[in-house]
C-alpha positions as CSV (number, residue, x, y, z in Angstrom):
1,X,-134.4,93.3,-86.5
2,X,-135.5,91.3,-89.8
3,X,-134.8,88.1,-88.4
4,X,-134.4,87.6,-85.0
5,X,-136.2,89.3,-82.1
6,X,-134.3,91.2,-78.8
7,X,-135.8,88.0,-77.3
8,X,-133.9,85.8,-79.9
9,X,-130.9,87.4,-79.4
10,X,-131.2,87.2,-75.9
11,X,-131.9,83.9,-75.7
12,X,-129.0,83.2,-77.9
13,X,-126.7,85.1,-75.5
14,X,-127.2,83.1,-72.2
15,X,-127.3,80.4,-74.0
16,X,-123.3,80.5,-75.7
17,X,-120.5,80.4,-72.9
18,X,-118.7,82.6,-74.6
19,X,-121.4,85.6,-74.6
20,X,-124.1,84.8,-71.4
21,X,-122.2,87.1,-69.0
22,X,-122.8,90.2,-70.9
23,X,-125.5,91.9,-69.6
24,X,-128.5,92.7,-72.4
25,X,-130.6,95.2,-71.7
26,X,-133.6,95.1,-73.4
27,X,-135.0,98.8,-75.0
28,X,-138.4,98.0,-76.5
29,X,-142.2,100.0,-77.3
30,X,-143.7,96.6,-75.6
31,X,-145.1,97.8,-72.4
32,X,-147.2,95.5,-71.1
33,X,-146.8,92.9,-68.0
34,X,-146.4,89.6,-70.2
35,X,-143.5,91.5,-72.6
36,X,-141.6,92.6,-69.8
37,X,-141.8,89.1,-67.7
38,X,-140.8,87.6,-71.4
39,X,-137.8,89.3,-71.6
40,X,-136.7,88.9,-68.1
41,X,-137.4,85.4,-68.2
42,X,-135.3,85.3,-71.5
43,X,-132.2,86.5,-70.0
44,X,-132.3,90.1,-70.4
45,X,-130.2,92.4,-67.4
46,X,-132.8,95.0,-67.3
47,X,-136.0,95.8,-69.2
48,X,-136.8,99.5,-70.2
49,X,-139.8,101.3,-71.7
50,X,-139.3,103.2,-74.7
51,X,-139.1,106.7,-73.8
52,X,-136.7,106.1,-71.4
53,X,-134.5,108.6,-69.5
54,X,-130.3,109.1,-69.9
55,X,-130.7,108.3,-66.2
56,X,-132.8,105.3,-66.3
57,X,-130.2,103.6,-68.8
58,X,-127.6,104.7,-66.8
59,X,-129.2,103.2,-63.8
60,X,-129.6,100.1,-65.6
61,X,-126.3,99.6,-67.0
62,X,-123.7,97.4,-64.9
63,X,-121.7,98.9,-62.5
64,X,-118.5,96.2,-63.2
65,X,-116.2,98.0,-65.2
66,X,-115.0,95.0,-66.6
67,X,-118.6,95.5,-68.9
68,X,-118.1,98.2,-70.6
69,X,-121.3,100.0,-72.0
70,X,-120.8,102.1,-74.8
71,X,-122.4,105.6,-74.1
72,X,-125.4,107.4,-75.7
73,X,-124.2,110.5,-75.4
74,X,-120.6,111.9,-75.4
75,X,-119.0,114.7,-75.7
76,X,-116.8,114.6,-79.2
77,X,-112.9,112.9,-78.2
78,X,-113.5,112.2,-74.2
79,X,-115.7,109.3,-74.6
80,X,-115.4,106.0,-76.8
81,X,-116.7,102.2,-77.0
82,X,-115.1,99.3,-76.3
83,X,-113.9,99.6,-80.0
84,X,-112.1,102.6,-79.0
85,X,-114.3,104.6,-81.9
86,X,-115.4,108.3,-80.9
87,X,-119.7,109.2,-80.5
């Protein structure tokens, strides 16, 4: 991001009524214990690793289905994003 950081962004987020209940999930390379307590303290829903699993996204994603993640992976015409646009 050429500008603003996750952290920014984040930041941002919590900080607009219109936009600090969507959870943020934070996928980053930083790795060590003063990055991840940053980014929780900033707001962020869940903090993974770089080189993450399918599984550990999915286990971090929000289980309210009124916020909808769009998916990684899909299989072509069953799954779309909120926009409604095909993977």
């Amino acid at each position: 991001m050429p500008k603003l950081t996750g952290l920014d962004v984040t930041r941002r987020m919590r900080a607009d009524p219109a936009t600090k209940e969507i959870p943020v999930i934070l996928l980053t390379a930083r790795v060590e214990e003063a990055d991840i307590k940053q980014g929780l303290e900033a707001g962020a829903t869940a903090y993974l690793k770089k080189r993450f699993s399918p599984k550990e996204l999915q286990g971090a994603a929000p289980n309210d289905s009124r916020q909808p993640l769009a998916r990684c992976h899909s299989e072509p015409g069953r799954d779309t994003d909120s926009r409604g646009a095909g993977h």
